[in-house]
Structures are given as C-alpha cells and as structure tokens.
C-alpha positions as CSV (number, residue, x, y, z in Angstrom):
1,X,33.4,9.5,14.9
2,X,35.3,12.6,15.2
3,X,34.4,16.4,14.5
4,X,37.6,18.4,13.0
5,X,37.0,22.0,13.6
6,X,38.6,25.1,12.9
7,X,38.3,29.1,12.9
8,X,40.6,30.5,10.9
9,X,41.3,34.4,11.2
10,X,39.3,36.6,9.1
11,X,36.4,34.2,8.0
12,X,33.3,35.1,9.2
13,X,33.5,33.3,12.5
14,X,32.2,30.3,11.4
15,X,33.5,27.3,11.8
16,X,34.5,24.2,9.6
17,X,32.6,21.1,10.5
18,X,34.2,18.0,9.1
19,X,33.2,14.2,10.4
20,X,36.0,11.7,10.1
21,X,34.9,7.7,11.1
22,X,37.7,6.5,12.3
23,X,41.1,6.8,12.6
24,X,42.1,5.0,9.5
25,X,39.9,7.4,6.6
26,X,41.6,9.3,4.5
27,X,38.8,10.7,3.8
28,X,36.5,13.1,5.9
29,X,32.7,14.6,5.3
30,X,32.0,18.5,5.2
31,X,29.3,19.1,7.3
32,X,28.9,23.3,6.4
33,X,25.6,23.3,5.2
34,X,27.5,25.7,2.0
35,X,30.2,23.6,1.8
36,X,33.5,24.9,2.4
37,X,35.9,27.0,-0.6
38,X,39.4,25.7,-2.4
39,X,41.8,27.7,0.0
40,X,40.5,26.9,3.1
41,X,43.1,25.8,6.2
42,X,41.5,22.9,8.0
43,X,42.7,22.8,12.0
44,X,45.1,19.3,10.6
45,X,46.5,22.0,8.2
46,X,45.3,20.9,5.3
47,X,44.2,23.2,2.6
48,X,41.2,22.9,0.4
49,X,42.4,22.9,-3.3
50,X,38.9,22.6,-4.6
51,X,35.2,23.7,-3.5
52,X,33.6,21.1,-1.1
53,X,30.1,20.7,-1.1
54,X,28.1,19.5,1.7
55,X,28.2,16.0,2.9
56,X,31.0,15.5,0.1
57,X,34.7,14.3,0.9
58,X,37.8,16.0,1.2
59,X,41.0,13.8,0.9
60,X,43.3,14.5,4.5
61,X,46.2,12.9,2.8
62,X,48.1,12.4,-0.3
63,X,46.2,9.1,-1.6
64,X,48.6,7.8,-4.5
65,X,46.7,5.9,-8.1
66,X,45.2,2.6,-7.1
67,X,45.6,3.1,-3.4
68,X,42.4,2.8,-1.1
69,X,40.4,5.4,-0.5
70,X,38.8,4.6,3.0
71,X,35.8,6.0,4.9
72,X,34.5,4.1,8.3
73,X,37.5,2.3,8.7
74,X,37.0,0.3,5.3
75,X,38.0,0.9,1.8
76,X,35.4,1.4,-0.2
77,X,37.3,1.7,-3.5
78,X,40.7,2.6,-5.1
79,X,41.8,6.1,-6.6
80,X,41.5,6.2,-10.3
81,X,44.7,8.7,-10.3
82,X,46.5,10.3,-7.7
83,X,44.4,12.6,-5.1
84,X,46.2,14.9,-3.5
85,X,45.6,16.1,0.0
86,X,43.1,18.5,0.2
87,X,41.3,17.3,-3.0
88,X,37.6,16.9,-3.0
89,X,36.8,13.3,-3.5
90,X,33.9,12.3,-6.1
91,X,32.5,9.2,-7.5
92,X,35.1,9.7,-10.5
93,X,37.8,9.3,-8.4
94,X,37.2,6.1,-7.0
95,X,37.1,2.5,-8.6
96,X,34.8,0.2,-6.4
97,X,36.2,-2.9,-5.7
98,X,34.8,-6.7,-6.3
99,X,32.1,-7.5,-3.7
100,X,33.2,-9.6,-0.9
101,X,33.5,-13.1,-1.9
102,X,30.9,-15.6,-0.5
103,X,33.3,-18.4,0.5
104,X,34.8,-18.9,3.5
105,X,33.7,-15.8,4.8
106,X,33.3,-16.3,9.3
107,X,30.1,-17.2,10.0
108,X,28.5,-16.4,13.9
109,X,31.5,-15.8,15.5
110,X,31.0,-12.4,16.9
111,X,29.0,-12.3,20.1
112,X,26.4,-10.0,20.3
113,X,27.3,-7.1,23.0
114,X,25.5,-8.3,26.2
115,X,23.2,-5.4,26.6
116,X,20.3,-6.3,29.2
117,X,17.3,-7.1,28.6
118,X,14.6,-4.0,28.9
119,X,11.4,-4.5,31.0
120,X,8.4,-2.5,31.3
121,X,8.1,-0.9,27.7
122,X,4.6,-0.7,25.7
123,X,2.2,0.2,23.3
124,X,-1.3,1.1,22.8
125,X,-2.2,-1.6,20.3
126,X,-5.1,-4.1,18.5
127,X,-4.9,-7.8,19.4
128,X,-5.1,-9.8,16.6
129,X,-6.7,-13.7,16.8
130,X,-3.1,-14.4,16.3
131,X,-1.5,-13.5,19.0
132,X,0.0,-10.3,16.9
133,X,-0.4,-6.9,17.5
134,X,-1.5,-4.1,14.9
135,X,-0.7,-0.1,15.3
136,X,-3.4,0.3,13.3
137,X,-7.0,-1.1,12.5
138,X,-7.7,-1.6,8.7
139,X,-10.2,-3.2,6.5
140,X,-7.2,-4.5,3.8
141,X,-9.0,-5.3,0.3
142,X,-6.9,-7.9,-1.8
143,X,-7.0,-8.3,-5.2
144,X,-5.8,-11.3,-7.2
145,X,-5.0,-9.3,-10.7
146,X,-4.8,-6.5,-11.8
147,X,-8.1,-6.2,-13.9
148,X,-9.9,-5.6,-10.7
149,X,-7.8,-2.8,-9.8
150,X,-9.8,0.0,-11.2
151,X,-13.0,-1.7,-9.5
152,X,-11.1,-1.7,-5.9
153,X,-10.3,2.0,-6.8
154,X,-13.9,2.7,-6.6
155,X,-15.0,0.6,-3.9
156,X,-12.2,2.1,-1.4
157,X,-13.5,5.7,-2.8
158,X,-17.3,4.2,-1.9
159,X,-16.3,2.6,1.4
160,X,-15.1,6.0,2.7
161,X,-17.6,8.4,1.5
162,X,-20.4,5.9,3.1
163,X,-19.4,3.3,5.3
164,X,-16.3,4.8,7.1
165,X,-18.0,7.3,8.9
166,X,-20.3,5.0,10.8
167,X,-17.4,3.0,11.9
168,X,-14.7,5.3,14.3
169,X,-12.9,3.0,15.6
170,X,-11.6,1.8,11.9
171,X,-8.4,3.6,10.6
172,X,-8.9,3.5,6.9
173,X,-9.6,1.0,4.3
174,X,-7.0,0.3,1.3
175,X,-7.1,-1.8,-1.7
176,X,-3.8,-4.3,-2.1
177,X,-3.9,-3.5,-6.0
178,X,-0.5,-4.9,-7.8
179,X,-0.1,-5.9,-11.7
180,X,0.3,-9.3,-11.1
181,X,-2.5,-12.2,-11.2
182,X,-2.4,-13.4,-15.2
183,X,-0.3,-12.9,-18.2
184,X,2.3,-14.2,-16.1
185,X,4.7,-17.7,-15.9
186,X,2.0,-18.4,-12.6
187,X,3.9,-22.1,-12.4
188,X,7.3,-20.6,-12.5
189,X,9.4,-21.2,-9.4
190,X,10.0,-17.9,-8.9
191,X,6.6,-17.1,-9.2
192,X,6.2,-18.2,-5.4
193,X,7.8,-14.6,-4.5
194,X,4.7,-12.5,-6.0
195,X,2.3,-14.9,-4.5
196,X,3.8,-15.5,-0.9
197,X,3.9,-11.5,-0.8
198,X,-0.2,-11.2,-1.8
199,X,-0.7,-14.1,0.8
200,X,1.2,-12.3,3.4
201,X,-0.2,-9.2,2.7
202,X,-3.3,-10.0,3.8
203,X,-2.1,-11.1,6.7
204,X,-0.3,-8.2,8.0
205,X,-1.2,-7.4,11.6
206,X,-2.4,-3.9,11.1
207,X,-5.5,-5.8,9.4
208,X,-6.7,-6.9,12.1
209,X,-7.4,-10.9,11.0
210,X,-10.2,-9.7,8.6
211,X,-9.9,-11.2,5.0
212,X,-11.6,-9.6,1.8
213,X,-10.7,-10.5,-1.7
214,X,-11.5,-9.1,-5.2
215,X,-10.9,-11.4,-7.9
216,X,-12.4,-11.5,-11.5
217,X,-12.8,-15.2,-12.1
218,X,-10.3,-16.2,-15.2
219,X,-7.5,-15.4,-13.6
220,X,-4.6,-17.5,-13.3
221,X,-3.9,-16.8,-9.6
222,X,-7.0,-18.4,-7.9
223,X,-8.2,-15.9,-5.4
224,X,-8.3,-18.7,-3.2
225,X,-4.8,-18.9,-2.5
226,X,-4.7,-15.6,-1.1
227,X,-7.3,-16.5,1.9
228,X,-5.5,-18.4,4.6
229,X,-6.2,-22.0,5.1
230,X,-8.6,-21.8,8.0
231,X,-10.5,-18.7,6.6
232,X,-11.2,-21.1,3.7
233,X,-12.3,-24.2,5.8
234,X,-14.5,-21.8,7.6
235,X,-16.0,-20.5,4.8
236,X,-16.5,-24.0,3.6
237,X,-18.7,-25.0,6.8
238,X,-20.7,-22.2,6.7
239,X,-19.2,-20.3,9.7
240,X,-18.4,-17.3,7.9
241,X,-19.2,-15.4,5.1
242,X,-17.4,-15.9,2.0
243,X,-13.9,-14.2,1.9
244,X,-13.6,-14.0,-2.3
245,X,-16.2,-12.8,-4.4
246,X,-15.3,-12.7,-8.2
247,X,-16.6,-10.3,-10.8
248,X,-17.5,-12.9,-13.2
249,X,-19.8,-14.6,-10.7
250,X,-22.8,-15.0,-13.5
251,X,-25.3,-13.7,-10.5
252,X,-24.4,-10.6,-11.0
253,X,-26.3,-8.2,-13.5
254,X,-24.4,-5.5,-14.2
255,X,-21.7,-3.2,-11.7
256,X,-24.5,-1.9,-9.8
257,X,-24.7,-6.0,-8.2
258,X,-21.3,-6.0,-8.2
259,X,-20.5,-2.9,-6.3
260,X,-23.8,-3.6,-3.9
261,X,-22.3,-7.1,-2.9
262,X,-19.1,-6.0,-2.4
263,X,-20.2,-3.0,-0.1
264,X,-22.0,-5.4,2.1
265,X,-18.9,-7.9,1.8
266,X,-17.0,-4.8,3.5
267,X,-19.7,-3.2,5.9
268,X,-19.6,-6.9,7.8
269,X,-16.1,-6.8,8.3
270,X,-16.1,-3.3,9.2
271,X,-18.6,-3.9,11.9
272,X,-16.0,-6.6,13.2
273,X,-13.2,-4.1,13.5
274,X,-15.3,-1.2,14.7
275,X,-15.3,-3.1,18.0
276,X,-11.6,-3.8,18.6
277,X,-10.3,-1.5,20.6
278,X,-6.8,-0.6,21.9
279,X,-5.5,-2.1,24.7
280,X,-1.9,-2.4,26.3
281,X,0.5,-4.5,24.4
282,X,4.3,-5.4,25.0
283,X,7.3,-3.9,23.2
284,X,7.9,-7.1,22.4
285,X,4.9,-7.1,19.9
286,X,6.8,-4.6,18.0
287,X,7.7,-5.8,14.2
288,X,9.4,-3.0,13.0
289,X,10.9,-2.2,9.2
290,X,14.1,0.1,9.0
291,X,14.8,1.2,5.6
292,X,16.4,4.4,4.0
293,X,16.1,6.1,0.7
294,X,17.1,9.5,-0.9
295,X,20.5,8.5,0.8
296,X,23.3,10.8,1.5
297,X,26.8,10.9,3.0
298,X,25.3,12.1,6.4
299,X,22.8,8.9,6.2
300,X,25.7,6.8,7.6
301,X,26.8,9.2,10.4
302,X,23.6,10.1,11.5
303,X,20.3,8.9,10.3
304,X,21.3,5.3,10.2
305,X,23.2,4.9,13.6
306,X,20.6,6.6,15.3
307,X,18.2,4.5,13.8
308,X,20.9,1.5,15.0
309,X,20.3,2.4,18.7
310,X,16.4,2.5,18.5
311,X,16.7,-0.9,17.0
312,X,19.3,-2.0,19.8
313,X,16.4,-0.8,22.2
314,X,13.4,-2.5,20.8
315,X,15.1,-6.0,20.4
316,X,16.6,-5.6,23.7
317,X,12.5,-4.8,24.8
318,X,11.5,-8.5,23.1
319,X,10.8,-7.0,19.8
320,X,11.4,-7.6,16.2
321,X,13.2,-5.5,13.7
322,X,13.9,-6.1,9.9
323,X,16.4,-4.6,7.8
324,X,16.5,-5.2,4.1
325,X,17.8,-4.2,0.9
326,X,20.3,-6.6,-0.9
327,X,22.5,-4.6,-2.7
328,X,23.1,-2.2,0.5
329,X,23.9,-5.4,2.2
330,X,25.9,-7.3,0.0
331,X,29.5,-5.0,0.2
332,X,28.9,-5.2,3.9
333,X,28.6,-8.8,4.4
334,X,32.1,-9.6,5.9
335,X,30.6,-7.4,8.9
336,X,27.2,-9.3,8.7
337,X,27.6,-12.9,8.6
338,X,29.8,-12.8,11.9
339,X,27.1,-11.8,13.5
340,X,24.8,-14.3,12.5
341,X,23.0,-16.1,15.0
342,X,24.4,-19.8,14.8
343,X,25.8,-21.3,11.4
344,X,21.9,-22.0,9.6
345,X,21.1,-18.3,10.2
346,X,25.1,-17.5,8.5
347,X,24.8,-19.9,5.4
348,X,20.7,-18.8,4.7
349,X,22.3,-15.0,4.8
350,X,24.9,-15.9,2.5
351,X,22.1,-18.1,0.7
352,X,20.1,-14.9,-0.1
353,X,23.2,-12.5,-1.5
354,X,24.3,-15.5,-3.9
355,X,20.3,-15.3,-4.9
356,X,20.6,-11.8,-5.8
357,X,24.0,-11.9,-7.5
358,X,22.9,-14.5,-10.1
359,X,19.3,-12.5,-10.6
360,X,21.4,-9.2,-11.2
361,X,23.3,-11.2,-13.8
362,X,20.7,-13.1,-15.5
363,X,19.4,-9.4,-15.8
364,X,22.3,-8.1,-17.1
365,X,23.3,-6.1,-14.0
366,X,25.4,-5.9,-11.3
367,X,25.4,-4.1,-8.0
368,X,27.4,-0.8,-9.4
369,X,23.4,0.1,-11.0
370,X,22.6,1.3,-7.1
371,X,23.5,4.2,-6.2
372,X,21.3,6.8,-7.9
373,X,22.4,10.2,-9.0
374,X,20.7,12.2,-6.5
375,X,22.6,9.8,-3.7
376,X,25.8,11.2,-5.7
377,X,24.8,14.6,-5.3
378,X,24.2,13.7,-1.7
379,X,28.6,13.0,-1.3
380,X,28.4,9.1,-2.0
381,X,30.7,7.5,-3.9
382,X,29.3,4.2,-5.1
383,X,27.7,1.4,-3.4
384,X,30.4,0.3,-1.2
385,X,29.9,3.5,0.7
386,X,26.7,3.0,0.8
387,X,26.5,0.0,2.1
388,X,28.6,0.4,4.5
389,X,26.4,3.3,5.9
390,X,23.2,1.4,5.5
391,X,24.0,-1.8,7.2
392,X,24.4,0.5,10.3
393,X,20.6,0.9,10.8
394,X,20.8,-2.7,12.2
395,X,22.2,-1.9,15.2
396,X,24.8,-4.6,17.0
397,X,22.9,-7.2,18.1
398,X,23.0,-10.7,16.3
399,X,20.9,-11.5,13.5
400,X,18.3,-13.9,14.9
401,X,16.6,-15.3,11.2
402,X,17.0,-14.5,7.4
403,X,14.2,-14.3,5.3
404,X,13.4,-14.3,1.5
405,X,11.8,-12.2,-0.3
406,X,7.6,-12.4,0.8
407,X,8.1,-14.6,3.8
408,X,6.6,-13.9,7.0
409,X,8.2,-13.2,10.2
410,X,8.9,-16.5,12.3
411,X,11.0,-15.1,15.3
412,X,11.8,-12.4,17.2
413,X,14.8,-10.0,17.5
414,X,16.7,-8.6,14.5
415,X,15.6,-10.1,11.2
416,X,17.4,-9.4,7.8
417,X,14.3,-9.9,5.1
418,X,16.1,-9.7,2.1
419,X,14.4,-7.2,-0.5
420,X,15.3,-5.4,-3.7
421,X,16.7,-1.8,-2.5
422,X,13.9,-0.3,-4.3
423,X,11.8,2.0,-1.6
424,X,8.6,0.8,-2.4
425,X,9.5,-2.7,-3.2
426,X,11.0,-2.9,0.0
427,X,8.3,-1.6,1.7
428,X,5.7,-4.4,0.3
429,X,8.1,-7.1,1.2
430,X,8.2,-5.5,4.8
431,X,4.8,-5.5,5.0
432,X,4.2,-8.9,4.0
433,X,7.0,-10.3,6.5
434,X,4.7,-8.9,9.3
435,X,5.6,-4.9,9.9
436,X,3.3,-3.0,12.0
437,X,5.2,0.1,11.6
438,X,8.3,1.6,9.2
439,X,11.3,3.8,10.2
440,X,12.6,5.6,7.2
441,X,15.9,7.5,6.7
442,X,16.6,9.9,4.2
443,X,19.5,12.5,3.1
444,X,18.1,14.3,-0.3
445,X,14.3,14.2,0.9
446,X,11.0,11.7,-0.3
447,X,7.1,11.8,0.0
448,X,7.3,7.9,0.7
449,X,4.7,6.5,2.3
450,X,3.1,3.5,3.5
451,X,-0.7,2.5,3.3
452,X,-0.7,-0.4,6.2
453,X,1.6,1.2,8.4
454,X,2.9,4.1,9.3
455,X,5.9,5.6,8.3
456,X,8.1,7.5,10.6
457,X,10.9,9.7,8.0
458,X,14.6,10.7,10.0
459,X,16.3,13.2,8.5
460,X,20.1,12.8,8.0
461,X,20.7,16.6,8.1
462,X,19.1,19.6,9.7
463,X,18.7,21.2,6.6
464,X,16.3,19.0,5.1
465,X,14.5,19.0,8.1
466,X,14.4,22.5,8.4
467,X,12.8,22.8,4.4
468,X,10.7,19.6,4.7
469,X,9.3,20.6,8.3
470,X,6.2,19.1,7.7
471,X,7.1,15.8,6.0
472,X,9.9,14.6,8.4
473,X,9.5,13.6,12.0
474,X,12.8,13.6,13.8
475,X,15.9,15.2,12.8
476,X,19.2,13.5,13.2
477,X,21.5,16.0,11.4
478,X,21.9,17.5,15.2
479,X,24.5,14.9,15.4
480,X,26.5,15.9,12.6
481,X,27.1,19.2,14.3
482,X,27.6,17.7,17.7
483,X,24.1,19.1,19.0
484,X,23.2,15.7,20.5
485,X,24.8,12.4,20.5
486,X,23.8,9.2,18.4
487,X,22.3,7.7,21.4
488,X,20.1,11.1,22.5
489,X,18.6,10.7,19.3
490,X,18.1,7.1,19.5
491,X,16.5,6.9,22.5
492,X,14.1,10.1,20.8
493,X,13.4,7.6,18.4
494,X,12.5,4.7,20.7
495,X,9.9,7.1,22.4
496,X,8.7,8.3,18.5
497,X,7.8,4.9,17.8
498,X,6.2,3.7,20.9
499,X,3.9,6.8,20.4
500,X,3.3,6.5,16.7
501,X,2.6,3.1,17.0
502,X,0.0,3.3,20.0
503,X,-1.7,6.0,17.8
504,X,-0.9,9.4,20.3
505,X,1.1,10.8,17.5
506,X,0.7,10.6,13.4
507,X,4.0,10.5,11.2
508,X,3.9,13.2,8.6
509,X,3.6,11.1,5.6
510,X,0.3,9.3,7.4
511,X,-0.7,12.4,8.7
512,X,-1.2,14.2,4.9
513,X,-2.6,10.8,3.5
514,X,1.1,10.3,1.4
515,X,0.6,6.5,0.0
516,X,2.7,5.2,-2.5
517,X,1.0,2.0,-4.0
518,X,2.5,-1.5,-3.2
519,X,4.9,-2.9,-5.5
520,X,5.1,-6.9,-5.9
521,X,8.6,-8.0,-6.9
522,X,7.9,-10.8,-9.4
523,X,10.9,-12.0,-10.9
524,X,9.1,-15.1,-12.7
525,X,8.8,-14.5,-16.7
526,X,5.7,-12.3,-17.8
527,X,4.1,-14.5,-20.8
C-alpha cells in the first residue's frame, strides 16, 4: 500500500492523501476527508478532471472501454466507456465481471506464513462444564416460536427489575426470541438451518451451560429439541429441574401461574451462575467473530487488515476466529481456497459458495444485490471490490474448517462459517457457531449490537470516529493517513479484545445497552 502525496503551490498547505494497493491499480483512493477538486495536480502529475469525494477513486491512467479497472492488484470490473486519466471512478463506470468459476480452481496449496506460535496470552473468563470459556455470564431464555415472544419480553423486563439485582455476579439475561417455530415447512431439509441455529444458540459459551426454554405447547418445533441431549436425560432421571416449560401446560390458571413458574424456573438458574466466577483462561479459549458492515472504500485499507493482524495474533495464541459472509467471500475465492487447510477443508469451502449461488437463484438474485447504496456512497464500486476488501479481515493463516450455516465450532484456528452478509444474520449464525466475542468494522457508521457477546466497532476512517466517539472503540483511519501502521493498530486490537473479553473494559455498543434482536436465516418454505 502506498500513500501518493503532494503540495502544490498556493493551496492552503494541505496535502493530497491518495492510497494506491499495489503497483498494478489504475485506480487510487482519496483519503482528504473533503475530497479533493477537478483541477488538482497530483505529485504523478495527474490532474483531477472531476471533484473526488472521500474514499472515492480517481483513475491514474487512461483506462480505454472494456479494459480492467483494477484496485488491490485485481480487476474488479471493466470500464463501461473510456475513463480518462484523472477521472473520478463510480459504480457507473465499471461492469463487474462473472464470479470466479468453481471448477478447477487450486485447492490448499498455499502454505500458511510460518509465524510462531504465541505463548503466555490470557483472559479473565467463566469455565463452562464444557471445557469452553464465556466473556460473559448470562441467563439465555430460548424460545421455540414466536408466540411466546411477547411473554419472554416480559419475563426478561421482570427478571431484571427483581431478580437481577440479588445476583451480581450475572451479566444480564436475554430472551432468544426469533419468528420461527410453526407456520413453517418444519420437515423441510432446509429447515435444519433455523433449528441447528436455536440449538446452538443455547449453547453459546457466554451462557454459561445453563438451559431455559419457553415454549407454548402446539408448536411444530418441539421445545425439546432445543435442550441438548444430556440436559434432557437429566431431566428425565430427576437430577435436574425441568429445562422447557410450555404455556399451555393445563396446570396453569391464568398468566399470573405462568409468569410465577417461570420466575422461579430463572431464579434457580440464576443462583447457579451467581457463583461462577472469573478465573484465568488461555487465549486459546478465544472464539472470536470478525464481521464488517456500513462498508466503505477505507474498510479494505484499514479497518479490515487491521482486523487481519489481530486475527493472525489470536490463532497464532491457540485461538479460534470466524469470518463469514458469502457474497463478500464468493469474488475472492481464487485467493481463498489456496489456502485451505488440506483438500476436504477446499471442496467443503467450495461446497458452501455453490450453496449460496443456487439459493440466490432459486430467489431470483444474484450477488450484484450486495453492495448497498450507502456502501456506494462510501467509494465502492460493486461487490468485487468489496469482496476483495472483506476477505482481508481473515488474516494469512490457512483456513483450518468450513462451516454451514448454524453449525457449531469443531476446531480451532481460522474458521470460515458461511452466513448471509446480512449484519444481524451474520451475527446469530456467529453466535450459534460458538462466539464469545464480535469484532466489527465499519466505514459509513451502525448502532449494531450483540446481546450474547460483546461487540467491539473499528472505524475505517478517523472521521467517523471522531463524530461517533462514543459508539466506536478503536480507530483505524490513522492508517489511511500514515499515523500508525496496519500492524500498530493490530496489535491495539489484540490488547482491546483480551480486555473486553476478560470484562476490564465495555465496547460502546454493550456499554449503552445497543441490542439488535437475533435474526434466524430460515430458508425452508413458510406454509
């Protein structure tokens, strides 16, 4: 990556920041938070012949009609028309290309790059029966349809004005609400997505092994399959109380029953976690999400390689990291599947994006739906782009195990879980593979937030940062202007999480109680 500077006579003083990949773009980034005007002499000696936005492309040579238009070294489309040098370059310019074909693409034949291993890292966590490790300690309600939803509503707003405060040591309690459960295809076989996801939920490390769900009794998802085989034998011998109370249960006369058993359902398992306690766990027991959203052109340069390093660091510590999102994978592939771990790990990657190209067309869809307008306004192009800046928050080790969509973590190192791109989507998925914490990137700015885990929000430019103080946690736009290096803020990063997830620090979103509700991804047929 390369900063092109220049300070032309007679302009203020200030500079012109523009970030170029690599040596073959024809294409570079203005990084001027006001952009830069038509007229201005860049230090190559090209002149601006139109207004450049912020984090939007200039064209540093002539590019002729259908010739590629290339940004980190790859092209991510073809001009529409000829673009002369100096031009800005918009999404209207550019023609994406056809994804990367599945076929015969190399499979695990890139090494990974022989970093050591790193000793001695840690966190302050909760031990889960498991062997597992939570950064937090929550009493998780599930739900097995959606017509309880309103009834968990008011039992988490019950729990916390009564119960919470008499047990300190518990973080918060959250109802696993979703629109799933009936009115649905329940023997579908897509239907196994929705109902892995609940099942996993539930087991998610951050809540901490205790099992409580809310089911109304004529469901067509049996509450039962969301309690984990030994929970239900162990119920069935008397050894615990019961994990699943339904509403319909005809003991109950009237909501006042209903609410009182549930309360006391909750109050046992909040004595339970009320005694765990935080104790010194291994990096290694990290299982951490990387996602972006509210993209930009800087999320590429910035955010996401930053985010890269930290990952680097915490796989190299023993730990786990997932990246996701399908369509911000898929027109990056060719630079995936190499690094596969062996050939299984290659074909199940390829396995997933063949998944997701025949959902998108039984849908009527294709990739080119992702990016969103605001990601436009943000300097990207289309999806290629976008891609190929995403895939970067995986860092450069080799991809240990694939995943599909509601399936739980089975190894360690780096993990693709393959999700919808949709934030909050992705973020349920995440948290059902096994995520005890989130890192989040983002260009134009989001509220997102998490309620098992917490979310820590990287900013891809300072500006952001500097108007969202409150709701992002690190700022990586200090790379963009050469402030700090990729790896300064990477190691930052390391040290954010470590002390987010051992509780010394809140992210921002946790810290103002920002929770966006879960979102199943249920492809089945709704009946």
């Amino acid at each position: 990556m390369s900063h092109e500077n220049d300070f032309p006579e007679g302009h203020c003083g200030e500079r012109a920041i523009l970030i170029r990949i690599h040596d073959r773009d024809n294409v570079a980034i203005v990084v001027n938070a006001g952009g830069l005007p038509a007229g201005r002499r860049l230090e190559d000696g090209t002149v601006l012949a139109d207004d450049v936005p912020s984090g939007h492309k200039v064209a540093l040579a002539d590019i002729d009609e259908g010739a590629p238009v290339i940004r980190y070294g790859e092209a991510i489309g073809r001009a529409v028309k000829a673009i002369p040098r100096g031009s800005r370059v918009d999404e209207s310019l550019v023609r994406s290309p056809s994804p990367p074909a599945l076929k015969d693409l190399p499979i695990a034949t890139q090494s990974g790059p022989g970093l050591p291993p790193l000793a001695g890292y840690s966190f302050e966590g909760y031990r889960n029966v498991d062997g597992t490790a939570g950064t937090r300690n929550i009493l998780g309600i599930t739900t097995s349809v959606q017509c309880v939803a309103g009834v968990a509503d008011h039992l988490v707003r019950r729990i916390r004005e009564e119960l919470l405060p008499r047990y300190p040591n518990v973080d918060d309690v959250v109802a696993l609400n979703h629109g799933y459960g009936c009115g649905v295809a329940i023997d579908a076989p897509a239907a196994v997505i929705p109902i892995r996801t609940l099942q996993n939920l539930a087991r998610n490390p951050n809540l901490g092994d205790e099992v409580m769900v809310i089911g109304l009794g004529c469901e067509k998802l049996d509450p039962e399959r969301l309690v984990p085989p030994d929970r239900v034998r162990a119920s069935a011998d008397g050894r615990s109380d019961p994990p699943v109370l339904c509403l319909q249960d005809e003991t109950f006369r009237g909501f006042g029953d209903m609410v009182r058993a549930m309360m006391g359902m909750a109050e046992r398992r909040l004595a339970r976690l009320d005694l765990r306690r935080r104790e010194t766990c291994p990096a290694s027991d990290l299982v951490v999400g990387v996602q972006c959203g509210g993209s930009d052109a800087f999320s590429g340069v910035t955010a996401n390689p930053a985010v890269g390093y930290a990952a680097d660091l915490i796989v190299r510590a023993g730990g786990t990291v997932m990246f996701s999102e399908v369509t911000e994978v898929r027109d990056a592939i060719h630079l995936l599947a190499p690094r596969a771990a062996d050939e299984t790990v290659g074909r199940a990657l390829l396995r997933e994006m063949a998944w997701y190209d025949r959902y998108l067309e039984s849908g009527g869809a294709d990739r080119s739906a992702n990016p969103t307008p605001g990601n436009k306004k943000g300097g990207l192009a289309n999806v290629v782009e976008k891609a190929l800046g995403s895939v970067i928050k995986s860092g450069s080790g080799r991809i240990a195990d694939v995943l599909g969509p509601g399936e739980r973590v089975r190894r360690k190192g780096l993990v693709f879980a393959a999700t919808p791109a949709s934030d909050f989507v992705c973020g349920t998925l995440q948290l059902a593979a096994g995520m005890n914490l989130q890192v989040f990137t983002t260009g134009r700015g989001t509220p997102y937030g998490l309620p098992l885990a917490p979310v820590v929000k990287v900013s891809s430019n300072t500006p952001l940062a500097e108007r969202w103080r409150d709701l992002i946690d690190l700022d990586a736009g200090r790379i963009a202007t050469g402030e700090a290096g990729i790896p300064d803020v990477g190691r930052e990063l390391f040290r954010l999480i470590l002390d987010v997830a051992s509780g010394r620090r809140q992210a921002a979103a946790e810290r103002l109680g920002l929770r966006n509700d879960l979102v199943l991804f249920h492809p089945a047929p709704v009946t």
